[in-house]
N, C-alpha and C positions, 0 to 999 in steps of 0.2 A: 802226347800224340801216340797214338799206339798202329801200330803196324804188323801184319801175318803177312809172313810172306812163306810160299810155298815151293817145294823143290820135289822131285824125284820122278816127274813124267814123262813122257817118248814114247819109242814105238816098240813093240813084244810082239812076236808072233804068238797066235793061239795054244795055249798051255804054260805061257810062259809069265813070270811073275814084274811085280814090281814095288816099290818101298814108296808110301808118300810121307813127305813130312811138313808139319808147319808148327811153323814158330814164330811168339808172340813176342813183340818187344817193345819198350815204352814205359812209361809210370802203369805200374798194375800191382793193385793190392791183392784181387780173387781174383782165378778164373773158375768159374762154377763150369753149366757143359762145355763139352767139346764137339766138335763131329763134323763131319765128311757129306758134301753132296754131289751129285751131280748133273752136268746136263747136257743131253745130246743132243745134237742139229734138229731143227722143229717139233722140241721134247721140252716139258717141263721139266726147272729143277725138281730133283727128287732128292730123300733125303735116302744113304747112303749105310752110315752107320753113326752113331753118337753113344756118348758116355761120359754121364752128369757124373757133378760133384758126389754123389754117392748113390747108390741107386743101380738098376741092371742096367747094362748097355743095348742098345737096338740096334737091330740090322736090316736093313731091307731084303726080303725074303728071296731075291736070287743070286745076293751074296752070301745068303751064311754058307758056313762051310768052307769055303774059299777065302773070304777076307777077314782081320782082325784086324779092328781096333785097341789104340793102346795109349797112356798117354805118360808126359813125365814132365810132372809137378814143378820140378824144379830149373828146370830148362824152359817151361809153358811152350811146350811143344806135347804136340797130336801126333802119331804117325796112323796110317794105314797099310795094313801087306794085304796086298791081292797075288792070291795062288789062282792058277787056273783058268787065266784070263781065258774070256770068248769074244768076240767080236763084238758083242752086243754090250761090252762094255767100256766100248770108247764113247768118252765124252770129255769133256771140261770138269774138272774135280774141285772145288772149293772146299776150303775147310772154314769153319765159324767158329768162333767160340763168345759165347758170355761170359763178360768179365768186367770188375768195378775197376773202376781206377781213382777213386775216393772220391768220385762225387757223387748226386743225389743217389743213384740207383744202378744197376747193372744196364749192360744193353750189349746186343750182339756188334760183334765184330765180321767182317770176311775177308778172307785171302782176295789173292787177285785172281785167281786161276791157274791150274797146271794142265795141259791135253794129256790125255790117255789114248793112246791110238793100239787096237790088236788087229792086228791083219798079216799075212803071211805073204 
């Protein structure tokens, strides 16, 4: 049984930062991608930022610059730092990641959710 569970969300006034993290735990042989979504009140999830098992990492284009992704292998933990928050970036932040756990094939995993709230 594999579980993500996510930690470091709440509320930032605008300019101010915040650390997400998630961490995978359970029987896990790979975790191939990682990455961050999110989604606000009568919005589609969007995807965030990601960073596959090898490969360049993606950002959705009104974070770069602000947020980084990062990940560490041996913990199977994701994090994301968002510098810069604006308002427009509160929502519900999910992380997923694909990962085998020795049987037939990979398949994605998700957090449960953590809120982002910026407002001042």
């Amino acid at each position: 049984q594999v579980q993500l569970v996510e930690s470091g969300g709440g509320l930032v006034q605008p300019g101010g930062s915040l650390r997400l993290s998630c961490a995978a735990s359970g029987t896990i042989f790979r975790i191939n991608a990682m990455g961050w979504y999110r989604q606000a009140p009568g919005k589609q999830r969007e995807l965030v930022a990601d960073i596959p098992g090898g490969g360049s990492i993606n950002y959705l284009d009104s974070v770069k610059g602000r947020f980084t992704i990062s990940r560490d292998n041996a913990k199977n933990t994701v994090y994301l730092q968002m510098n810069s928050l604006k308002p427009e970036d509160t929502a519900v932040y999910y992380c997923k990641m694909n990962l085998w756990t020795g049987s037939s094939t990979a398949r994605d995993y998700w957090g449960q959710g953590t809120q982002v709230t910026v407002s001042s």
